[in-house]
N, CA, C and O atoms as a Tinker XYZ file with bonds, in Angstrom:
   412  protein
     1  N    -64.689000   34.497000  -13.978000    73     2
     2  CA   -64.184000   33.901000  -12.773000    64     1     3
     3  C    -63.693000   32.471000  -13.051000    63     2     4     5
     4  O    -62.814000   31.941000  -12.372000    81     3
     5  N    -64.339000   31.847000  -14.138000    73     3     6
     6  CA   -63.889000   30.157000  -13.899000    64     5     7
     7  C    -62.996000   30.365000  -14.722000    63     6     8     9
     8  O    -62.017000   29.701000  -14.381000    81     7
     9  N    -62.729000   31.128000  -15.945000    73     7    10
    10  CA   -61.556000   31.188000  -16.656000    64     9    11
    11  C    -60.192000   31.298000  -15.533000    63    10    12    13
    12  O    -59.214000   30.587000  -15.304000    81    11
    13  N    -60.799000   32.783000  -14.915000    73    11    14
    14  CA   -59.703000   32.817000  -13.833000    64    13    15
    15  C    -59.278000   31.617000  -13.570000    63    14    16    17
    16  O    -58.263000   31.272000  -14.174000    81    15
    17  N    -59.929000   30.604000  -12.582000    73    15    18
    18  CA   -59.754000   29.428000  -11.685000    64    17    19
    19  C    -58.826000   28.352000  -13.035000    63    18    20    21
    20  O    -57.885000   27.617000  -12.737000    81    19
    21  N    -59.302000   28.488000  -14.285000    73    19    22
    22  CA   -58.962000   27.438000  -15.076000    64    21    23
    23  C    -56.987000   28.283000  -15.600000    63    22    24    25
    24  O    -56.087000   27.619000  -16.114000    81    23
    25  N    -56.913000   29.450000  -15.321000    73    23    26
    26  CA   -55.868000   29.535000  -15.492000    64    25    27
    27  C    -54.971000   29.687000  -14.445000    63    26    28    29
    28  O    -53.779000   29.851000  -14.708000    81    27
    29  N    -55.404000   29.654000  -13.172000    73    27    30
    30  CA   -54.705000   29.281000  -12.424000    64    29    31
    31  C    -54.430000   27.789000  -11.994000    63    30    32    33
    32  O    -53.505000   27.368000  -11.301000    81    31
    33  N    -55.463000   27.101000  -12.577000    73    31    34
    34  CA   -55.115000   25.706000  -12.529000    64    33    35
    35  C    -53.987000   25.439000  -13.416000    63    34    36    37
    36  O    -53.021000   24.715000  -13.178000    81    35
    37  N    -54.234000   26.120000  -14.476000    73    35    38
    38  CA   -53.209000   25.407000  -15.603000    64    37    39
    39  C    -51.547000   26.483000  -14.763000    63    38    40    41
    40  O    -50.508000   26.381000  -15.416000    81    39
    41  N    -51.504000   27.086000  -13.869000    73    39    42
    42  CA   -50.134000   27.077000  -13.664000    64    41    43
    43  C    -50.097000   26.116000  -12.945000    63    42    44    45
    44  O    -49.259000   25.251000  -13.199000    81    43
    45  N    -50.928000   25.964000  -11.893000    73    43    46
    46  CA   -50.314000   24.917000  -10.721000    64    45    47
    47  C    -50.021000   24.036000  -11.603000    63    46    48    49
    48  O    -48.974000   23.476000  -11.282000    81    47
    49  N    -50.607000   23.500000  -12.922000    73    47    50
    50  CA   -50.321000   21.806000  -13.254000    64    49    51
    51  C    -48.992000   22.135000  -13.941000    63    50    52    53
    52  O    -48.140000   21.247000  -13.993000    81    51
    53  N    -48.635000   23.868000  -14.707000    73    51    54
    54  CA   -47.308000   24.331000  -15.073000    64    53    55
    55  C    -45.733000   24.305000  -13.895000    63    54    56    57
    56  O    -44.510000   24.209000  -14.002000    81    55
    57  N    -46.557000   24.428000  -13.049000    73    55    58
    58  CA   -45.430000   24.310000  -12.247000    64    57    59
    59  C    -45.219000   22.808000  -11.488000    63    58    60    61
    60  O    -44.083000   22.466000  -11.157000    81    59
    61  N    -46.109000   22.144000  -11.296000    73    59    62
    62  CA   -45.777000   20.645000  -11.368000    64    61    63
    63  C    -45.100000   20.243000  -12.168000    63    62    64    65
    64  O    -43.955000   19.797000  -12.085000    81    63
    65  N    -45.740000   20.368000  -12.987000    73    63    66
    66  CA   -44.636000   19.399000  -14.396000    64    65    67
    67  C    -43.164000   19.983000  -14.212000    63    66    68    69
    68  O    -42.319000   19.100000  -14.068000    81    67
    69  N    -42.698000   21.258000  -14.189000    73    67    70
    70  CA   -41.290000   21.966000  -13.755000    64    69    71
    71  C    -40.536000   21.256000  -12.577000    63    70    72    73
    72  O    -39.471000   20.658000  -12.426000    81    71
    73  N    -41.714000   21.650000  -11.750000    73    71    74
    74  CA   -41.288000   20.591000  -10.081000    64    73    75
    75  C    -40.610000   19.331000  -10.397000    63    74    76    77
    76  O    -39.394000   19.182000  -10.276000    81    75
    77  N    -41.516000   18.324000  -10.851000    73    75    78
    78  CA   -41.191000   16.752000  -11.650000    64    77    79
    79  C    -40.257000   16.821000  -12.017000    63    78    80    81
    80  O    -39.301000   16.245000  -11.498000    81    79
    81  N    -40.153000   17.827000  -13.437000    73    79    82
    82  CA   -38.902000   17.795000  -14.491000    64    81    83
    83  C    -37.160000   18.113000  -13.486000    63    82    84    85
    84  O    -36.026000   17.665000  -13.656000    81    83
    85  N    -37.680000   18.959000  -12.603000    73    83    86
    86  CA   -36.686000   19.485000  -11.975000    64    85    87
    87  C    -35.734000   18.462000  -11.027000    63    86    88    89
    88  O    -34.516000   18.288000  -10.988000    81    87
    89  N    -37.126000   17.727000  -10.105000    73    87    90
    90  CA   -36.826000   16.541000   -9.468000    64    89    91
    91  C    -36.298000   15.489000  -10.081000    63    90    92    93
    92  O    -35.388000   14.866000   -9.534000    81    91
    93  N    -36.842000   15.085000  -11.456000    73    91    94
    94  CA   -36.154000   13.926000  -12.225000    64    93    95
    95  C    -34.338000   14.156000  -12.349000    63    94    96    97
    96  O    -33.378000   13.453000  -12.033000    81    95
    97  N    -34.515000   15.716000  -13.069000    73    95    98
    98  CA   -33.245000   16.145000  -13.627000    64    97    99
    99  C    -32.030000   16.181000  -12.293000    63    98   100   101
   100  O    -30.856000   16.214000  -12.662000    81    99
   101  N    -32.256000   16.177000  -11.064000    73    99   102
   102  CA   -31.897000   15.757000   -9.926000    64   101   103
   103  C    -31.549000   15.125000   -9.693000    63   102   104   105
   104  O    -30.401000   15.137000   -9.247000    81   103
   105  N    -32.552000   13.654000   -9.859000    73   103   106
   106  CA   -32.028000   12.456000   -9.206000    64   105   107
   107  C    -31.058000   11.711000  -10.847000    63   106   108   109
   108  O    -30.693000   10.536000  -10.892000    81   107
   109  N    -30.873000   12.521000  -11.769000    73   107   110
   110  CA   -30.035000   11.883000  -12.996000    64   109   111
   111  C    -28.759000   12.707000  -12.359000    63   110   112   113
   112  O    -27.717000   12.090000  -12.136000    81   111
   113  N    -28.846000   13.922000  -12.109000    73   111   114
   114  CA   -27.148000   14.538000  -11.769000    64   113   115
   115  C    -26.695000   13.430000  -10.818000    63   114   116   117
   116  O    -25.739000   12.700000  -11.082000    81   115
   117  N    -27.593000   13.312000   -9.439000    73   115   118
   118  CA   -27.128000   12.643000   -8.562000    64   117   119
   119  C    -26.457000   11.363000   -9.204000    63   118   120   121
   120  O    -25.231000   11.281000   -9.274000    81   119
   121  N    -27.146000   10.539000   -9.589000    73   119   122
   122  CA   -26.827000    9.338000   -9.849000    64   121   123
   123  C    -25.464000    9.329000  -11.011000    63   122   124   125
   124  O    -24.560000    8.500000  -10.910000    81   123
   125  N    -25.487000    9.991000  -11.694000    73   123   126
   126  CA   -24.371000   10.739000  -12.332000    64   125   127
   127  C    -23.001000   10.847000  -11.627000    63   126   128   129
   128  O    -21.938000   10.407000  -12.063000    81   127
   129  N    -23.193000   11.478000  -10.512000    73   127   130
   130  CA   -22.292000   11.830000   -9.573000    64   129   131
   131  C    -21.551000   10.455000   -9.001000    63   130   132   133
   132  O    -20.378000   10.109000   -9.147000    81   131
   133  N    -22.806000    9.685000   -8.191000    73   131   134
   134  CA   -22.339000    8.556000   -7.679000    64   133   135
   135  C    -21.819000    7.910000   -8.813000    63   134   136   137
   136  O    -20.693000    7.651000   -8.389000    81   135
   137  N    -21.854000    7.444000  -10.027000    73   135   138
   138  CA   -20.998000    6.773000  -10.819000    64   137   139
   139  C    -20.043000    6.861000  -11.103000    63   138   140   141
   140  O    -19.213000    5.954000  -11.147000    81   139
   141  N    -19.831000    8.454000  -11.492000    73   139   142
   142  CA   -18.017000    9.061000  -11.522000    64   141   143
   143  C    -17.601000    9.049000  -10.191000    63   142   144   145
   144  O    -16.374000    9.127000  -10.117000    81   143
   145  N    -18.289000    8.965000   -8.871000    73   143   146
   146  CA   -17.424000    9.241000   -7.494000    64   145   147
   147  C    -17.107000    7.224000   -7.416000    63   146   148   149
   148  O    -16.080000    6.972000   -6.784000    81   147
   149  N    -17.651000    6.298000   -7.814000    73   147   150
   150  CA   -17.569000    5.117000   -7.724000    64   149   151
   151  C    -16.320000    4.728000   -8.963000    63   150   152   153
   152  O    -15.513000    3.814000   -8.794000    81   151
   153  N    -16.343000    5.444000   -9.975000    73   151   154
   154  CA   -15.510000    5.116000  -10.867000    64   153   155
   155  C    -14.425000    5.685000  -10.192000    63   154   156   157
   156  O    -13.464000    4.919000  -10.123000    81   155
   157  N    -14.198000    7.255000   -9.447000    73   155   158
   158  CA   -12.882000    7.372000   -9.503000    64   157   159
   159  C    -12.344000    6.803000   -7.985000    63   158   160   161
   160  O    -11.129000    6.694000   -7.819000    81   159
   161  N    -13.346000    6.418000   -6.808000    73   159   162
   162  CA   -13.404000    5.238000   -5.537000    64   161   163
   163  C    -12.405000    4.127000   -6.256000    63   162   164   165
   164  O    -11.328000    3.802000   -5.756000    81   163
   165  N    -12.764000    3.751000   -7.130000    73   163   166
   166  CA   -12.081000    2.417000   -7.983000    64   165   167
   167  C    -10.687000    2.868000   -9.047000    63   166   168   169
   168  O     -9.756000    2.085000   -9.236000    81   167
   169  N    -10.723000    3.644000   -9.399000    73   167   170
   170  CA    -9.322000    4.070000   -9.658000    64   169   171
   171  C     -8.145000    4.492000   -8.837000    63   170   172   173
   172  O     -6.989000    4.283000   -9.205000    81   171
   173  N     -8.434000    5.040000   -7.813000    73   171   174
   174  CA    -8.041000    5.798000   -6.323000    64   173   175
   175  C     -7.427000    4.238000   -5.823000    63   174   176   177
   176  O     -6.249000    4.041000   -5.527000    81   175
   177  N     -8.282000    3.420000   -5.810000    73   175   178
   178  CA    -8.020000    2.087000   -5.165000    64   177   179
   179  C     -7.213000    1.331000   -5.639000    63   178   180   181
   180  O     -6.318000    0.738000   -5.035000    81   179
   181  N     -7.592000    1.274000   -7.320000    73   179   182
   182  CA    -6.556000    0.417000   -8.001000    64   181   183
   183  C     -5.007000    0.679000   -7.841000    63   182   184   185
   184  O     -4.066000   -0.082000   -7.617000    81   183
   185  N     -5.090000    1.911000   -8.022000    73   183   186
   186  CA    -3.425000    2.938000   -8.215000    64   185   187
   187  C     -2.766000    2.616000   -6.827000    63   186   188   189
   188  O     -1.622000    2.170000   -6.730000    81   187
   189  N     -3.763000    2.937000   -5.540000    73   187   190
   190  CA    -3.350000    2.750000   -4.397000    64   189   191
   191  C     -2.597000    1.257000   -4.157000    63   190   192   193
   192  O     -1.553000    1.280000   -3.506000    81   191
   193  N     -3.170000   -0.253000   -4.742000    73   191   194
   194  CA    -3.215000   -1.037000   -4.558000    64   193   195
   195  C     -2.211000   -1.463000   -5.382000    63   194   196   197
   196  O     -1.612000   -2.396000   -4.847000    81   195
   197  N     -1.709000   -1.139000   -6.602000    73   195   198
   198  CA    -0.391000   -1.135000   -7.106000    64   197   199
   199  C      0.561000   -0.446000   -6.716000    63   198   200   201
   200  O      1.665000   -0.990000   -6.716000    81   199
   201  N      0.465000    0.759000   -6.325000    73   199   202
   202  CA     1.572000    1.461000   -5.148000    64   201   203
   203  C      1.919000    0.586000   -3.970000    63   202   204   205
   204  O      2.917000    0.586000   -3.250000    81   203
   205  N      0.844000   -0.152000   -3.965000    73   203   206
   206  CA     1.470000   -0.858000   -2.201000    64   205   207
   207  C      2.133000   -1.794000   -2.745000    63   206   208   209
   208  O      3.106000   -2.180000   -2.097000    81   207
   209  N      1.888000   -2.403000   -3.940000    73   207   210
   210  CA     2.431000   -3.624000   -4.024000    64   209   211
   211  C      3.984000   -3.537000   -5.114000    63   210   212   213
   212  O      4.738000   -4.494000   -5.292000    81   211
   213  N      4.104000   -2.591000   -5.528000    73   211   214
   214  CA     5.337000   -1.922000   -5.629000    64   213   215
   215  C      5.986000   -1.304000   -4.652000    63   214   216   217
   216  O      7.174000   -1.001000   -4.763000    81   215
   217  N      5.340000   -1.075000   -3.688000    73   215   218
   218  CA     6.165000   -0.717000   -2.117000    64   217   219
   219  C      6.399000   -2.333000   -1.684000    63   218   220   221
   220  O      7.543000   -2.697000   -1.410000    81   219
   221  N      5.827000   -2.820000   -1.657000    73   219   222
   222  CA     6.032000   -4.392000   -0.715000    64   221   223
   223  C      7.203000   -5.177000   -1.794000    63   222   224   225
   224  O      8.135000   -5.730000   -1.209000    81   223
   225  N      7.198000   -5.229000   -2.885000    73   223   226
   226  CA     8.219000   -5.919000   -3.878000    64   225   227
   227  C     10.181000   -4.986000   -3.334000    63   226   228   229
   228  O     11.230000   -5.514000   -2.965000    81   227
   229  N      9.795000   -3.472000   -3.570000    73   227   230
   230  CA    11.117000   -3.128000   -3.050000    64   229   231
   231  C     11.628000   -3.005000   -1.465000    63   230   232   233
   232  O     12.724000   -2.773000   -0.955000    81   231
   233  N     10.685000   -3.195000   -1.094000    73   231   234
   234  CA    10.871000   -3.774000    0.575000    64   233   235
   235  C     11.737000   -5.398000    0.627000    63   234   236   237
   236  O     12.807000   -5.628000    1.192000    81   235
   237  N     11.021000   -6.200000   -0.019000    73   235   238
   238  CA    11.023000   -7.382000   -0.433000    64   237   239
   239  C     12.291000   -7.454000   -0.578000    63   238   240   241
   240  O     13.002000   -7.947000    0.297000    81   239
   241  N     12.925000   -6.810000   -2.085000    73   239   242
   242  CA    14.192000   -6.796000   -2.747000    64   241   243
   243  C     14.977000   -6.156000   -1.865000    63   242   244   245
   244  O     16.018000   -6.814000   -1.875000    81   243
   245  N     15.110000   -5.228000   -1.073000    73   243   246
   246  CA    15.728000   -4.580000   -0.217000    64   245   247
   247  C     16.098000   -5.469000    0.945000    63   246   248   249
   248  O     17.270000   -5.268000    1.262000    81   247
   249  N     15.458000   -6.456000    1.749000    73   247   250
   250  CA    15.480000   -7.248000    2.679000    64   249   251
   251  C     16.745000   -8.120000    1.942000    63   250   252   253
   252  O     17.887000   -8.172000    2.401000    81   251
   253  N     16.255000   -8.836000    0.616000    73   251   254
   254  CA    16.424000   -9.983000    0.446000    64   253   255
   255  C     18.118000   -9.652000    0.093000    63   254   256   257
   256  O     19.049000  -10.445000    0.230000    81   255
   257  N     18.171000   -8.535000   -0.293000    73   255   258
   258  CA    19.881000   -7.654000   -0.528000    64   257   259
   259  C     20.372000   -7.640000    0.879000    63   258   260   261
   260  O     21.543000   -7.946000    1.099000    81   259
   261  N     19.494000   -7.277000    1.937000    73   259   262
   262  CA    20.447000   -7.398000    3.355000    64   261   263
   263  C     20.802000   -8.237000    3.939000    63   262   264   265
   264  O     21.689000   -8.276000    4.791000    81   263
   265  N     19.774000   -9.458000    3.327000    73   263   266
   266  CA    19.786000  -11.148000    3.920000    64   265   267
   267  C     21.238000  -11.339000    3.158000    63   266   268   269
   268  O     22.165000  -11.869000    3.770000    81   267
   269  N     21.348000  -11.028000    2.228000    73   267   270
   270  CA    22.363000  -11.607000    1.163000    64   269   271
   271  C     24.002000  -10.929000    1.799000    63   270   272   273
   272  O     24.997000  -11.650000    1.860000    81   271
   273  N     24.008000   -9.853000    2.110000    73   271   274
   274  CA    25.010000   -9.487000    2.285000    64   273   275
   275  C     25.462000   -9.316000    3.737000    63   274   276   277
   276  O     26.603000   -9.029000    4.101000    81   275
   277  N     24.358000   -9.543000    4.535000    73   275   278
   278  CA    24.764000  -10.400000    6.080000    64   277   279
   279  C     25.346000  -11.559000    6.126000    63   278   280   281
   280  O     26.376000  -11.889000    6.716000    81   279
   281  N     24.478000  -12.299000    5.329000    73   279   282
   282  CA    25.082000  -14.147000    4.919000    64   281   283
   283  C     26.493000  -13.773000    4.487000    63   282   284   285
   284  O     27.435000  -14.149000    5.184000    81   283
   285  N     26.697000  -13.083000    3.421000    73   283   286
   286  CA    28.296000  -12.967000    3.027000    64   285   287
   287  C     29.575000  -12.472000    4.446000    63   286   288   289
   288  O     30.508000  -13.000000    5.050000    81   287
   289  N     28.921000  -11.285000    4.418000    73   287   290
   290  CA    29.278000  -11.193000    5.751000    64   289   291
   291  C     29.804000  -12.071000    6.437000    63   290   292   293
   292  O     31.019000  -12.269000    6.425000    81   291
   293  N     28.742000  -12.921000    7.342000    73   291   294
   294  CA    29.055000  -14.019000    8.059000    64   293   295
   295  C     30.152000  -14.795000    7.606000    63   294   296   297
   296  O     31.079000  -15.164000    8.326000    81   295
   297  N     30.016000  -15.054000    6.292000    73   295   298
   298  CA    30.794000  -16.319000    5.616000    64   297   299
   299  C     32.163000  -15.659000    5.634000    63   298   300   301
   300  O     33.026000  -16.482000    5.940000    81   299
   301  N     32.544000  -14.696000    5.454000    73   299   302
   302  CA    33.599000  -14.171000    5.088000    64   301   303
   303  C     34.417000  -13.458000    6.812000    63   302   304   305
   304  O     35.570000  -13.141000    7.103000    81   303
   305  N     33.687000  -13.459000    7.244000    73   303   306
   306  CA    33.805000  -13.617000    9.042000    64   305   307
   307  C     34.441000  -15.158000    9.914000    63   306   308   309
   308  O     35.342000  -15.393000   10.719000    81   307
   309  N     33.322000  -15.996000    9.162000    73   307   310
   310  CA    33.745000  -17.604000    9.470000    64   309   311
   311  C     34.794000  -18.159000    8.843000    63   310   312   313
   312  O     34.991000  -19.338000    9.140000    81   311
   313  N     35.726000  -17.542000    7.855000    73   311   314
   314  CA    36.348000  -17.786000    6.481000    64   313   315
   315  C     37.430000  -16.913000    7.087000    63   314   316   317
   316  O     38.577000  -17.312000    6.888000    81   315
   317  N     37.281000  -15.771000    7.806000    73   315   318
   318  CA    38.891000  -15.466000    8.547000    64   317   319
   319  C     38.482000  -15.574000    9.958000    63   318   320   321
   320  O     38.790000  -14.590000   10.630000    81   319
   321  N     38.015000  -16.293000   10.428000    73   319   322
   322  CA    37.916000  -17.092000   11.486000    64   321   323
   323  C     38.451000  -18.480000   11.495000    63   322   324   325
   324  O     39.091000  -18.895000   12.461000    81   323
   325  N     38.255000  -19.061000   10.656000    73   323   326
   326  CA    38.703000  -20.327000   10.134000    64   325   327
   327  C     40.421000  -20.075000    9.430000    63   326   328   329
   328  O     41.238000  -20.996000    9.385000    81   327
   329  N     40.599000  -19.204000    9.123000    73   327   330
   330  CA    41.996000  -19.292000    8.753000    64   329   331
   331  C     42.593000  -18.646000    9.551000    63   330   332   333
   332  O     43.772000  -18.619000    9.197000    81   331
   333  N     42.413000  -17.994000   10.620000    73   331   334
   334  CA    43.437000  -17.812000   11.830000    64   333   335
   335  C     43.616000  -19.284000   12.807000    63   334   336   337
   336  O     44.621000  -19.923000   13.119000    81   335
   337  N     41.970000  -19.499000   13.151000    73   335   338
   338  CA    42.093000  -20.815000   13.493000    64   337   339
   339  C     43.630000  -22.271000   12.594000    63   338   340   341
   340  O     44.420000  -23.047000   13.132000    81   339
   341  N     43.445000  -22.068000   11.687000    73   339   342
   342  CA    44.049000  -22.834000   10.934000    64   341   343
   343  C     45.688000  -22.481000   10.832000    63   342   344   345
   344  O     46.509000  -23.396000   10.769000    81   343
   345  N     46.007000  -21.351000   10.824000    73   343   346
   346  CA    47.412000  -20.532000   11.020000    64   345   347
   347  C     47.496000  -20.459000   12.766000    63   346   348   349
   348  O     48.649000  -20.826000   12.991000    81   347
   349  N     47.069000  -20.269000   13.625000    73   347   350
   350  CA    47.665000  -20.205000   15.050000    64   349   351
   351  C     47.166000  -21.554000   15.852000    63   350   352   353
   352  O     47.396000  -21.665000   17.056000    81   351
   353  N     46.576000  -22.414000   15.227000    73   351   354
   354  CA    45.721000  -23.194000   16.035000    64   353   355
   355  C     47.209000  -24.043000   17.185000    63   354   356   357
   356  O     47.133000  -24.216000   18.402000    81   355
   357  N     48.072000  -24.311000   16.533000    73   355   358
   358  CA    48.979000  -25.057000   17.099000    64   357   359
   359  C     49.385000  -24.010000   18.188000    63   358   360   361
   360  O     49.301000  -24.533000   19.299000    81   359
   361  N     49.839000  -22.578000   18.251000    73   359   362
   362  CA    50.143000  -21.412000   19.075000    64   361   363
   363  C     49.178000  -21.326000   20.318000    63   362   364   365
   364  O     49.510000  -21.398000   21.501000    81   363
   365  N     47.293000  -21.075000   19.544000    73   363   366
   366  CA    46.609000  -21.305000   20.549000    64   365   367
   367  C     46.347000  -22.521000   21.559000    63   366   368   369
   368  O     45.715000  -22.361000   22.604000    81   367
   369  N     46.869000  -23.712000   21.172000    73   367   370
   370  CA    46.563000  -25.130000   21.896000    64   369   371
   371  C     47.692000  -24.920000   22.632000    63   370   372   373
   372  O     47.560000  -25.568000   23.670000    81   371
   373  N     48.901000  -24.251000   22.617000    73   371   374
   374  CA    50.185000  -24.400000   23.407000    64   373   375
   375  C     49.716000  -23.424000   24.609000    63   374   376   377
   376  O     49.726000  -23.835000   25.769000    81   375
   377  N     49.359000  -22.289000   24.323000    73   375   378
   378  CA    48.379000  -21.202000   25.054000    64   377   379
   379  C     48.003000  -21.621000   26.341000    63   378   380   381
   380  O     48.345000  -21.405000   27.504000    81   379
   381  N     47.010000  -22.433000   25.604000    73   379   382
   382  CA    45.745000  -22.751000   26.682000    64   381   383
   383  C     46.080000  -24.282000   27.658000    63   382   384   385
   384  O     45.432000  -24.624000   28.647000    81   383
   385  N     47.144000  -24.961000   27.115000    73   383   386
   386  CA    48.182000  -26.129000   27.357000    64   385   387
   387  C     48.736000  -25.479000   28.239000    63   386   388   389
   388  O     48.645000  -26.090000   29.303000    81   387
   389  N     49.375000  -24.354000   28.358000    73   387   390
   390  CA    50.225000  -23.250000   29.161000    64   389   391
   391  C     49.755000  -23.014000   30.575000    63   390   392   393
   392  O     50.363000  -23.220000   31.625000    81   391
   393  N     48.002000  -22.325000   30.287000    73   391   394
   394  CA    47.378000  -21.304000   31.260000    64   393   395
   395  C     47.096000  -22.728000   32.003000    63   394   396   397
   396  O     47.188000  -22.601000   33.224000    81   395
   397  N     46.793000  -23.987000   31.602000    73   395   398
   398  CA    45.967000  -24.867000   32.175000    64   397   399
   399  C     47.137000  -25.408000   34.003000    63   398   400   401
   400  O     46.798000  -25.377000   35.186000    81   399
   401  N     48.395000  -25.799000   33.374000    73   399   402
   402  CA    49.536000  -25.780000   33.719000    64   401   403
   403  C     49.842000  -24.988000   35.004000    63   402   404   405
   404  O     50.199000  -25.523000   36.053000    81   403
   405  N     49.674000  -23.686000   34.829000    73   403   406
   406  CA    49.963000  -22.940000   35.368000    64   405   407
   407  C     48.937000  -22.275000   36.360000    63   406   408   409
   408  O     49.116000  -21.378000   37.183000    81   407
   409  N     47.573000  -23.139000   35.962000    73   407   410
   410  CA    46.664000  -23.034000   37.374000    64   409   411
   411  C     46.338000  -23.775000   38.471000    63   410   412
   412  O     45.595000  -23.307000   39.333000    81   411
């Protein structure tokens, strides 16, 4: 009978130690896990964070091309604005010399 009892002790303490081993080997996957899910959290982020900022640079360059070619625009607007002005100006002052006259 006590043999009995002594070999059923020695499983329970067999299956503890398994239990333990099992539980340890657990909390190493886990922690395992969280390191590669933190490593690739931080790669995910980095990539993300150079994507934006290669999105914000050709945004940037894209603006700074529309700023540029509005300004031309303009100038080249004010530039045959200024030379009609400059070719009819004497026509338009007789014009408006005219309408003034005549009201």
């Amino acid at each position: 009978m006590e043999n009995l009892i002594d070999r059923i002790s020695k499983i329970e303490e067999a299956t503890e130690r398994v239990r333990e081993s099992a539980e340890e080997e657990k909390k190493q996957v886990d922690r395992r896990m969280q390191e590669k899910t933190a490593a690739l959290d931080q790669k995910i982020e980095a990539e993300t964070e150079e994507r934006l900022q290669q999105i914000r640079e050709e945004y940037a360059k894209k603006a700074e091309e529309e700023l540029s070619l509005q300004q031309r625009q303009g100038q080249e607007e004010l530039s045959r604005i200024s030379a009609y002005y400059e070719a009819s100006h004497e026509a338009l002052s007789d014009e408006i010399l005219r309408k003034v006259i005549e009201s």
